[in-house]
C-alpha positions in Angstrom: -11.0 -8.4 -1.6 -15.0 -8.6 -2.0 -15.4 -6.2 0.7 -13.1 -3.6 -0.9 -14.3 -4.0 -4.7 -18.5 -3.6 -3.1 -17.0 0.0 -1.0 -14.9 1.2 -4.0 -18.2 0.9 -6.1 -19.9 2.8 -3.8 -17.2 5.6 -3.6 -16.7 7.6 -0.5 -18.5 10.3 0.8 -17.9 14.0 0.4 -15.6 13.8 4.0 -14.1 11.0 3.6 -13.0 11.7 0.1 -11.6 14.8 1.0 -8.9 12.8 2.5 -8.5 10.3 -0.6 -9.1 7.2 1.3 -11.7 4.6 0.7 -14.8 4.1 2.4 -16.0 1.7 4.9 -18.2 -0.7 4.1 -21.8 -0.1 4.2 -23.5 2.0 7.2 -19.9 2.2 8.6 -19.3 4.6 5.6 -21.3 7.3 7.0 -20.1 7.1 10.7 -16.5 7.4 8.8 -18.0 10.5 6.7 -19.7 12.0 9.9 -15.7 11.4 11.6 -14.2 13.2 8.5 -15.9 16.4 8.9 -13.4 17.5 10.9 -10.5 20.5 9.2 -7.7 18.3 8.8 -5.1 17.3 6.1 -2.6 18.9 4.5 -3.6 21.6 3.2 -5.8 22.2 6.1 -9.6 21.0 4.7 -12.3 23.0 6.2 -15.0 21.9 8.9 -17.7 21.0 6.7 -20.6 21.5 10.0 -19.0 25.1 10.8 -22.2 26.4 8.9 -25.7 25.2 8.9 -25.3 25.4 4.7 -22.2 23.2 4.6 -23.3 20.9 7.3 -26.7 20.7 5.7 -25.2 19.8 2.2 -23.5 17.0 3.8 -26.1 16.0 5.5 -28.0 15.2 2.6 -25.1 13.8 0.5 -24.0 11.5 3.1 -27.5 9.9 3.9 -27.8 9.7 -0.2 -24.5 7.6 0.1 -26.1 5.9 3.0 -28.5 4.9 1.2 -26.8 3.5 -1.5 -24.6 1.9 0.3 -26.8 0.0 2.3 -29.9 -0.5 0.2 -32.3 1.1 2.5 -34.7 4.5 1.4 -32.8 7.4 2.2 -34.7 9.5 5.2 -35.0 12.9 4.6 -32.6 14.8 7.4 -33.7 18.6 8.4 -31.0 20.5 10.4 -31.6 23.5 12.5 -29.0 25.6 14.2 -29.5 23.6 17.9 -29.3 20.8 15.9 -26.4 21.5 14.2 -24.4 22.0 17.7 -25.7 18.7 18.9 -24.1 17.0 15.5 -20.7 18.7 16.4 -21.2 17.5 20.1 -21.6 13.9 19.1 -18.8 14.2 16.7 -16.3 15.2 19.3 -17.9 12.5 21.5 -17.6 10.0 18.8 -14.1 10.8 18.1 -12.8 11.0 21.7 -14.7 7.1 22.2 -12.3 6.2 19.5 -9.2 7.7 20.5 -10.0 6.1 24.0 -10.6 2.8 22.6 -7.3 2.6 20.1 -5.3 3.8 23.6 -6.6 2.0 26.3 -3.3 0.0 27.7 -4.8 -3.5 27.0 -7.2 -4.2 23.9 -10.2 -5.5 26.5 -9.9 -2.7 29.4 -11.1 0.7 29.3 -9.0 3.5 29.2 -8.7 6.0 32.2 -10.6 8.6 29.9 -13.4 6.1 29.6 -13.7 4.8 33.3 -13.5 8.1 34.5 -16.6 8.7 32.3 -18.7 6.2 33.7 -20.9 3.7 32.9 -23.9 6.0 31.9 -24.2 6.0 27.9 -22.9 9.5 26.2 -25.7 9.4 24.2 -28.9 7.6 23.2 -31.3 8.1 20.4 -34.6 5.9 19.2 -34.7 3.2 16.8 -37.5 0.0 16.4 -37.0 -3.5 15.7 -38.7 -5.1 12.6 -39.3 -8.4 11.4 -39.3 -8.7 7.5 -41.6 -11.5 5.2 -38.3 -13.5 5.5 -38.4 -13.9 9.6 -35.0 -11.2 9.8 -34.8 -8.5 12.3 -33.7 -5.5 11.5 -33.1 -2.6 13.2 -34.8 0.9 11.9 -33.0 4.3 12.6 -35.8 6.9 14.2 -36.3 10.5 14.9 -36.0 13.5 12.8 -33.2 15.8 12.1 -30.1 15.5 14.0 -32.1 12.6 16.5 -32.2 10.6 13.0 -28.7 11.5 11.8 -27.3 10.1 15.4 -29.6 7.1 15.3 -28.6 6.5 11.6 -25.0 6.4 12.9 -25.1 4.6 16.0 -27.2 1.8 14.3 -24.3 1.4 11.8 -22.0 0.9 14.8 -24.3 -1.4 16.6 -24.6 -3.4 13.5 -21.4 -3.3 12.7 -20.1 -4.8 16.5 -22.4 -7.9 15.9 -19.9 -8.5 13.3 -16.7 -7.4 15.0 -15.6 -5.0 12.3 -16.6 -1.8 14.0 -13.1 -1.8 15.5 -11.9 -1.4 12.4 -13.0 2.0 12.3 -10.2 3.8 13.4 -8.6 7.6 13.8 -5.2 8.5 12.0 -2.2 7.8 14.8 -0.9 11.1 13.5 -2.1 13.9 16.7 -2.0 16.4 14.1 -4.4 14.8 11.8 -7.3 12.4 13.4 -8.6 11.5 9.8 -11.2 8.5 10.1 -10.0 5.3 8.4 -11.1 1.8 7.9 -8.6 -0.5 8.5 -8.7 -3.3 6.4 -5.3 -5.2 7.6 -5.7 -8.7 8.1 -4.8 -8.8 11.7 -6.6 -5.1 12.3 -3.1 -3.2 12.9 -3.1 -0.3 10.7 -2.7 3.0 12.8 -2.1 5.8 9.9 -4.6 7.0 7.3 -2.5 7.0 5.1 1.3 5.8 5.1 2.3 7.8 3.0 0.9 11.5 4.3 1.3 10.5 8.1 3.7 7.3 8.6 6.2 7.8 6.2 6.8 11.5 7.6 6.2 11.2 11.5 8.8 8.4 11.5 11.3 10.2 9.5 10.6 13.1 12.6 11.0 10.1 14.8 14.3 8.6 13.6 15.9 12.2 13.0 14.8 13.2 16.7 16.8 9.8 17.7 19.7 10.5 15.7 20.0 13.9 17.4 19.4 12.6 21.0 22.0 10.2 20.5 24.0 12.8 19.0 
């Protein structure tokens, strides 16, 4: 499909290709990339924001990627070690919004997780509204360092909700693994990153632990 073709030209970013999985489209791809900084996989991939060099590396890669992919300069993004723990904190926030969302008992209601949470935002970051020569509005990530990392994300989700694919943004089924994947299904009903790492062999475990049950 179009969609596929435009993000395979683009190529995924350093994370995300760790896994060998496409990209999402556009500004999606780095809210993937910032998901799939996480050690998973098999072998075991390391955390690329356990150090301020790695995470810094993939900082700069990822907004480069960013950039590509969505046409716009890329910012220049400085992290410092505080910053650096507020990154992993919004990762782990990010990732725990998704796992509530792809397990809350009916698509339209909010998990336990998430209502015990509240309705007070996890985070918030700046960002400004501008209209262009050719009477669009776009909305411009703001901040410096980490501030404009997390804006730079959560703008890709916002934009990416006006057109109902950031639900397709999803985390492996697999407990063990959690890698970020877009799911490009036509009815939005993958739930592995990959069939072939995580299906195929978690239900193999599944039918072999019915066959012994009913053994």
């Amino acid at each position: 499909m179009p969609e596929r073709a435009a993000a395979a030209m683009v190529g995924p970013g350093r994370a995300t290709a760790r896994y060998g999985i496409d990209p999402a489209p556009g500004g999606l791809g780095l809210v993937q990339d910032l998901l799939n900084t996480i050690s998973a996989g098999m072998p075991r991939q390391p955390d690329l924001l356990d150090d301020l060099g790695s995470a810094t590396e993939w900082a700069q890669l990822a907004v480069a990627q960013w950039s590509t992919a969505t046409g716009r300069p890329a910012p220049d993004v400085t992290l410092d070690p505080a910053g650096l723990r507020a990154l992993r904190s919004f990762r782990e926030e990010l990732l725990d919004e998704i796992d509530a969302r792809l397990h809350s008992p009916e698509p339209d209601q909010p998990s336990e997780a998430a209502t015990n949470r509240g309705a007070t935002p996890s985070r918030a970051t700046g960002a400004t509204l501008r209209l262009d020569r050719g009477g669009s509005v776009h909305l411009d990530p703001a901040g410096t360092g980490t501030e404009l990392l997390v804006s730079l994300v959560l703008a890709a989700l916002f934009e990416a909700q006006l057109t109902d694919v950031g639900r397709r943004i999803k985390t492996c089924r697999n407990p063990r693994c959690r890698v970020a994947f877009y799911d490009r299904s036509r009815n939005n009903s993958g739930v592995w990153h990959s069939v072939r790492v995580c299906g195929h062999p978690t239900n193999l475990r599944a039918h072999r632990a019915r066959q012994r049950q009913a053994g």
